[in-house]
MARVO-889227 format. One record per residue (C-alpha): residue number from 1; residue in three letters; x, y, z. Coordinates in nm, 3 decimals, always signed. Example, Ala and Ser with C-alpha at 12.3 -4.5 7.8 and 13.67 -1.06 7.14 Angstrom:
<rs>
r pos->1 | code->ALA | x->+1.230 | y->-0.450 | z->+0.780
r pos->2 | code->SER | x->+1.367 | y->-0.106 | z->+0.714
</rs>
This chain:
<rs>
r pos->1 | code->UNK | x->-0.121 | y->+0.008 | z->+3.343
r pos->2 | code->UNK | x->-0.054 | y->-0.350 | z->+3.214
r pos->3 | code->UNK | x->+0.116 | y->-0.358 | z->+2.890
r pos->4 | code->UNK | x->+0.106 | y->-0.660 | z->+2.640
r pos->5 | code->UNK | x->+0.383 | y->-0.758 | z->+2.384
r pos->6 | code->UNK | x->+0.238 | y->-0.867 | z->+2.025
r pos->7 | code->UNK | x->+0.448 | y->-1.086 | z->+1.846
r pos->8 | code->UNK | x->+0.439 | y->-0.921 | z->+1.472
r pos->9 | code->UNK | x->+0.475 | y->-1.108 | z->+1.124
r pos->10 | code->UNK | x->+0.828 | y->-1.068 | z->+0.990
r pos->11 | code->UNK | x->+0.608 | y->-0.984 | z->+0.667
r pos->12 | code->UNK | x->+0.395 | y->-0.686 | z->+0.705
r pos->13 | code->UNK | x->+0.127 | y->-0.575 | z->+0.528
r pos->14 | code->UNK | x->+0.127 | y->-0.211 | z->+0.390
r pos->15 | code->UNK | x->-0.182 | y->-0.043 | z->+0.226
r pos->16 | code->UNK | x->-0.085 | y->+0.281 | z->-0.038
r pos->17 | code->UNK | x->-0.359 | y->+0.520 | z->-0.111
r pos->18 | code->UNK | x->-0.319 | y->+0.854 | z->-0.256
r pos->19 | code->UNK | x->-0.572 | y->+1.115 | z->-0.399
r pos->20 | code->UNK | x->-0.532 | y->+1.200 | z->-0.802
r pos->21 | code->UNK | x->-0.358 | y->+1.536 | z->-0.683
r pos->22 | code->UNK | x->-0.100 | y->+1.320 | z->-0.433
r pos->23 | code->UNK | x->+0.018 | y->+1.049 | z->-0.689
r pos->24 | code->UNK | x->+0.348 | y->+1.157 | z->-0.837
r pos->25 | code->UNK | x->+0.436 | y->+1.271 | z->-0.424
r pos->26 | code->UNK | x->+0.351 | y->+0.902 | z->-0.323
r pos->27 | code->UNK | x->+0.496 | y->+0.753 | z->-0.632
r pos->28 | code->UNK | x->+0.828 | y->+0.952 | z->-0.551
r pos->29 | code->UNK | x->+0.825 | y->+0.860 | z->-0.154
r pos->30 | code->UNK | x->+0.733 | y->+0.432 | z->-0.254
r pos->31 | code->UNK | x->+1.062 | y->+0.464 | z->-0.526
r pos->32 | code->UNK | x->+1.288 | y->+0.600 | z->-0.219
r pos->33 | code->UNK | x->+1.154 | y->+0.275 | z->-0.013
r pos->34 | code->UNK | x->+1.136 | y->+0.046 | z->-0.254
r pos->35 | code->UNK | x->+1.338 | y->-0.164 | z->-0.130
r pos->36 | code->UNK | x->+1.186 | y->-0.176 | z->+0.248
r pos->37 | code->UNK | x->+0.845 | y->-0.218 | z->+0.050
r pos->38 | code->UNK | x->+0.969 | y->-0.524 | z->-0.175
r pos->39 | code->UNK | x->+0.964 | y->-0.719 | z->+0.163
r pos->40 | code->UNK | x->+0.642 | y->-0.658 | z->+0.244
r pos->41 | code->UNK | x->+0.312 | y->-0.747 | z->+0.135
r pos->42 | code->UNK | x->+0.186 | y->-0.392 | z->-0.078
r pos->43 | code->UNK | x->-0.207 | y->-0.296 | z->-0.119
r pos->44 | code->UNK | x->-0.366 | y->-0.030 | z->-0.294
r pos->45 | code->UNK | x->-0.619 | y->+0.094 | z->-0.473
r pos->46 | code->UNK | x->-0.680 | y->+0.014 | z->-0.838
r pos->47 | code->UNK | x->-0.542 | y->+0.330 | z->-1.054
r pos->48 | code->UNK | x->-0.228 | y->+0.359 | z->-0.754
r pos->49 | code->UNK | x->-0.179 | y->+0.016 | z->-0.756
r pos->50 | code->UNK | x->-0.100 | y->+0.037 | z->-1.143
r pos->51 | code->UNK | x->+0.126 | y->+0.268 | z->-1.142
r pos->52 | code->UNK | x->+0.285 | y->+0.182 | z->-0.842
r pos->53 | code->UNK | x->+0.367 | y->-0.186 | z->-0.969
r pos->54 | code->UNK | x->+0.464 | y->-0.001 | z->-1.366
r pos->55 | code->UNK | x->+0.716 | y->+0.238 | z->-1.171
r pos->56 | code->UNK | x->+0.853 | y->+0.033 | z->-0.914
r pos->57 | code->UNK | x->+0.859 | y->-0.345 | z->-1.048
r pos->58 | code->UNK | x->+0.731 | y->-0.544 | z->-0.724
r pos->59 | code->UNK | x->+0.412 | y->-0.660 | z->-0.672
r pos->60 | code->UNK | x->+0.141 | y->-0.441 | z->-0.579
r pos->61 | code->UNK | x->-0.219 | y->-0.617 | z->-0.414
r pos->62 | code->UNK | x->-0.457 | y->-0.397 | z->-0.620
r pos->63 | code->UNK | x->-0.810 | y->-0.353 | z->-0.498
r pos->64 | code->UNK | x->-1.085 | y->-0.165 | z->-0.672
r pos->65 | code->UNK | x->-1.026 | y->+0.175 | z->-0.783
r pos->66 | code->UNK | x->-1.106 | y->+0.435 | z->-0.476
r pos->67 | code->UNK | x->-1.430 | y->+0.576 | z->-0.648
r pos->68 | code->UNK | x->-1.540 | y->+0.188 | z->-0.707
r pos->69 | code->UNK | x->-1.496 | y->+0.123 | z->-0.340
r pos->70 | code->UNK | x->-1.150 | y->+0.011 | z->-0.294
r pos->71 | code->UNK | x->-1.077 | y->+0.263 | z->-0.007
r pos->72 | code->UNK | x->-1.376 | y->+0.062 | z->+0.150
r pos->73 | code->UNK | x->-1.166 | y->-0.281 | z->+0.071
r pos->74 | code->UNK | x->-0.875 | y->-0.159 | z->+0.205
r pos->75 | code->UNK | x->-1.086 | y->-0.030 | z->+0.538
r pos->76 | code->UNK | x->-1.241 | y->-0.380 | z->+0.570
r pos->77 | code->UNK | x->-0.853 | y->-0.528 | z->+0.616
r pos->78 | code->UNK | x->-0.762 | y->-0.313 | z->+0.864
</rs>
């Protein structure tokens, strides 16, 4: 099997989607690596996005709220 080594971006880009239920958990597990995530680049959906940004303080790429298509968005940069 031939292997190939990919060069990453020293920035990565991290997408953050949780289900109504999963909030607080993923709100909880982003505040334990917040500061990993504050050098990266942060998506997520509309409502998560919100209260990611409110409860952690770094900038969070919102997209349309999940039911308005934003786990679609996030799909399409993948």
């Amino acid at each position: 099997m031939i292997y190939k080594k990919v060069e990453m971006e020293p920035d990565k880009k991290i997408a953050l989607v949780a289900h109504d239920n999963k909030k607080q958990d993923l709100v909880e597990w982003a505040k334990f690596n917040r500061v990993l995530l504050a050098h990266h680049r942060v998506y997520a959906t509309g409502t998560t996005g919100t209260i990611l940004e409110q409860e952690l303080g770094i900038k969070i790429n919102k997209l349309q709220s999940g039911p308005l298509g934003g786990d679609q968005q996030i799909g399409a940069k993948i």
